[in-house]
VOBA-1610 file (N, C-alpha, C; in pm, whole numbers, padded with zeros to 5 digits, always signed):
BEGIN
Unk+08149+15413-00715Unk+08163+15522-00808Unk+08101+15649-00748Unk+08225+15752-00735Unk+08114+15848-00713Unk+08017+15977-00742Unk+07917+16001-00724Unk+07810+16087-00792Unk+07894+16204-00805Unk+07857+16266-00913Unk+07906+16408-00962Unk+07795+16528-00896Unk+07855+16582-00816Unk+07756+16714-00761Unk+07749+16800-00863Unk+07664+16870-00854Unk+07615+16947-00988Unk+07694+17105-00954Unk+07725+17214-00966Unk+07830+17309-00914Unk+07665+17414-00853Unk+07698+17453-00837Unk+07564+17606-00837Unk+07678+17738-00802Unk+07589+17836-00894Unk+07659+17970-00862Unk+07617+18049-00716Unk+07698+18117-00703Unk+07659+18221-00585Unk+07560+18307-00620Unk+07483+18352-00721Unk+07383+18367-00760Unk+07245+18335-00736Unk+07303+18159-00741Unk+07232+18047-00734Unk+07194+17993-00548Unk+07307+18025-00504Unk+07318+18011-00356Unk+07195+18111-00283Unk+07225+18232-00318Unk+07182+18366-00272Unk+07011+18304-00292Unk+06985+18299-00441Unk+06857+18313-00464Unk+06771+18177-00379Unk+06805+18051-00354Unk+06802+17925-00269Unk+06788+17984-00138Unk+06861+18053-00085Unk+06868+18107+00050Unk+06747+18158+00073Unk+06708+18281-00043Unk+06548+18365-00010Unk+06489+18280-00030Unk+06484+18182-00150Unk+06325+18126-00101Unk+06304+18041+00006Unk+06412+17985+00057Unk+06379+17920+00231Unk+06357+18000+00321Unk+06378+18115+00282Unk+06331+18222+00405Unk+06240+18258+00391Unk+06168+18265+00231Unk+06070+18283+00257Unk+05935+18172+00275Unk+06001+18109+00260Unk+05896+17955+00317Unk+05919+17964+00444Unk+05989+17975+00516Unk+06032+18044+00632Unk+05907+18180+00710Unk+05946+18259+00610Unk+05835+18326+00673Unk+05709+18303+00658Unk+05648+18229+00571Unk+05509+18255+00522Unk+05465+18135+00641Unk+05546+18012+00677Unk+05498+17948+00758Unk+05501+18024+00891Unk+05543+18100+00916Unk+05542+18163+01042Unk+05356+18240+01046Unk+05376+18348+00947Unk+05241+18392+00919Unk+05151+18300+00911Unk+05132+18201+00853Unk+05005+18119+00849Unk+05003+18027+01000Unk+05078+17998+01021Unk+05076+17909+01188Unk+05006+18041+01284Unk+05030+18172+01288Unk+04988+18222+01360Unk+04845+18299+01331Unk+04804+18259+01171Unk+04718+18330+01188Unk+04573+18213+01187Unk+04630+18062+01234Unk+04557+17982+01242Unk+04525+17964+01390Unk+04662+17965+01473Unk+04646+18023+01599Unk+04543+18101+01606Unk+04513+18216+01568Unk+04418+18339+01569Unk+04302+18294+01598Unk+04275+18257+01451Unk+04165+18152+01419Unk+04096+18052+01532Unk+04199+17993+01603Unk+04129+17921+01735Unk+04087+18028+01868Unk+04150+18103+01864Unk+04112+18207+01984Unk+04033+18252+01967Unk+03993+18275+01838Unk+03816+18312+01765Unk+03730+18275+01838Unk+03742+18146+01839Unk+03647+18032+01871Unk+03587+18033+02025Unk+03521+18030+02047Unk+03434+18110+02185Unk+03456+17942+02248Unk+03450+17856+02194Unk+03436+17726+02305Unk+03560+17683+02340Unk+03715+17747+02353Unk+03800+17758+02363Unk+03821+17753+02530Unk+03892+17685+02602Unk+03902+17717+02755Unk+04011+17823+02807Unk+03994+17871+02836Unk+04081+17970+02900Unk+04231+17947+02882Unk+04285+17844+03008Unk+04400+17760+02989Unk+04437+17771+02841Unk+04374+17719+02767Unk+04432+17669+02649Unk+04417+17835+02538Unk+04351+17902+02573Unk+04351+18059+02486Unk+04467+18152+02550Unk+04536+18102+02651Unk+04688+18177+02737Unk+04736+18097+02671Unk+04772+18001+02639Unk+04901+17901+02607Unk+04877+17933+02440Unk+04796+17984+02384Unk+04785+17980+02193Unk+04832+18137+02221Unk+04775+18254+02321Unk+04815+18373+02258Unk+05008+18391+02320Unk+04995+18312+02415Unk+05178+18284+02392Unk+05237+18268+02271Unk+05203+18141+02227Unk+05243+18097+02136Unk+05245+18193+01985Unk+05135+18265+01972Unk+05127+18381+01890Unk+05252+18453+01906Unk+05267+18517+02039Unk+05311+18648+02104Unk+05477+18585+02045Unk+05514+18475+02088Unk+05639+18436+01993Unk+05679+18411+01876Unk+05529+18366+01813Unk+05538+18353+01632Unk+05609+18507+01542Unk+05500+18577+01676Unk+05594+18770+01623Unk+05712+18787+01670Unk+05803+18723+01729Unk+05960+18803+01754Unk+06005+18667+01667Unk+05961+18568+01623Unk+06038+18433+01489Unk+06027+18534+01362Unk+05909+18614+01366Unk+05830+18701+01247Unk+05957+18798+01233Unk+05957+18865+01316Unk+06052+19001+01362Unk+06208+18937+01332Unk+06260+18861+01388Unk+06382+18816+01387Unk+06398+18775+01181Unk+06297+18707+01117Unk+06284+18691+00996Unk+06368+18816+00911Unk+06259+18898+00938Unk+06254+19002+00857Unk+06352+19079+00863Unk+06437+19098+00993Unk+06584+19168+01017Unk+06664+19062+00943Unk+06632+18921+00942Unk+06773+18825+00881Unk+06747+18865+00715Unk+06607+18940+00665Unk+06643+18936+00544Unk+06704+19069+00472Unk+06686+19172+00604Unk+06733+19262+00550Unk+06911+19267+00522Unk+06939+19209+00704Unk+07103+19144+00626Unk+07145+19084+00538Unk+07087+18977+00504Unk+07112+18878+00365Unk+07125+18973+00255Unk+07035+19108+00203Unk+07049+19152+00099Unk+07117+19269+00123Unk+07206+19297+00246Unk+07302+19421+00272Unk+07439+19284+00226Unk+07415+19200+00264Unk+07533+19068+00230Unk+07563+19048+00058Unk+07433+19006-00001Unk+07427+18984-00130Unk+07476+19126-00225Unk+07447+19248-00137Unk+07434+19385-00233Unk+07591+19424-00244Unk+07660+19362-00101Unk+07844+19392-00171Unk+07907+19299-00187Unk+07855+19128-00165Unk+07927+19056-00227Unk+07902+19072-00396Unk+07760+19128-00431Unk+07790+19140-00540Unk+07873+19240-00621Unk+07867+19364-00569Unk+08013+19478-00558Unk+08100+19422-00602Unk+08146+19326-00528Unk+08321+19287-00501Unk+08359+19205-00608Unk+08249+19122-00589Unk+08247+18958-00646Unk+08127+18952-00812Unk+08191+18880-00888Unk+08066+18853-01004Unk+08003+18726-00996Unk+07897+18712-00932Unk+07824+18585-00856Unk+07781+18479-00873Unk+07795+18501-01078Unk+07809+18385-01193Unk+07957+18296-01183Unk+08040+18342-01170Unk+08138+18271-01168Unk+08197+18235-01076Unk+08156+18229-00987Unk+08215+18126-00832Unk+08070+18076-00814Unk+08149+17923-00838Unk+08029+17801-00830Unk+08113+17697-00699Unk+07993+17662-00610Unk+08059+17571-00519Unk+07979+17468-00572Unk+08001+17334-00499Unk+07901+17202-00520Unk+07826+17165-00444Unk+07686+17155-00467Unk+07564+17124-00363Unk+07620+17069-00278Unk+07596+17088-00146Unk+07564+17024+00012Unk+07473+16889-00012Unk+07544+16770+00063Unk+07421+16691+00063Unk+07353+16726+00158Unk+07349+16809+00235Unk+07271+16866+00377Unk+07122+16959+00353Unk+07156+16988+00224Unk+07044+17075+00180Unk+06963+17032+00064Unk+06822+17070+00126Unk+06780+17037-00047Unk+06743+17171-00145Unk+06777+17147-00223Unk+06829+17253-00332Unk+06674+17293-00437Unk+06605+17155-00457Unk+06488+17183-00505Unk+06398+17189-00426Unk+06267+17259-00435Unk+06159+17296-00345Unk+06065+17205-00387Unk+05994+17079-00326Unk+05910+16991-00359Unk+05754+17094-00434Unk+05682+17030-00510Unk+05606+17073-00547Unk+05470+17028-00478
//
């Protein structure tokens, strides 16, 4: 028998999208500012304080690249909503995605 997918609006899509981006970003910010946090740390070896401020130095262009994908998303959302009324075109969940955000 098979399961009935539940529909979601494009509304619904849009708003799902930001908050993975922004879980998206906030993990970016906190990974790097824990990074930070170890370079603090004076008993740190050399070797290993080059290989964390790398690792920083890329957390900012994941950071950077973020923040340009969200400005497209809402140049995307601002004329599909124009065109389109975003309540009434419903597709059916992806099993690929998860749709609720664990608590």
């Amino acid at each position: 028998m098979k399961e009935k997918q539940k529909k979601l609006s494009l509304r619904d899509l849009f708003h799902i999208l930001g908050s993975k981006h922004q879980v998206s970003l906030l993990g970016v910010g906190m990974i790097g500012e824990c990074l930070g946090n170890l370079i603090d740390k004076r008993d740190v070896p050399l070797e290993y304080a080059e290989t964390i401020k790398k690792a920083i130095s890329d957390l900012q262009i994941i950071k950077k690249a973020n923040k340009e994908s969200d400005t497209l998303l809402n140049e995307i959302k601002d004329t599909v909503y124009k065109k389109l009324n975003p309540d009434k075109i419903t597709v059916s969940e992806s099993r690929d995605v998860e749709f609720k955000e664990k608590n």
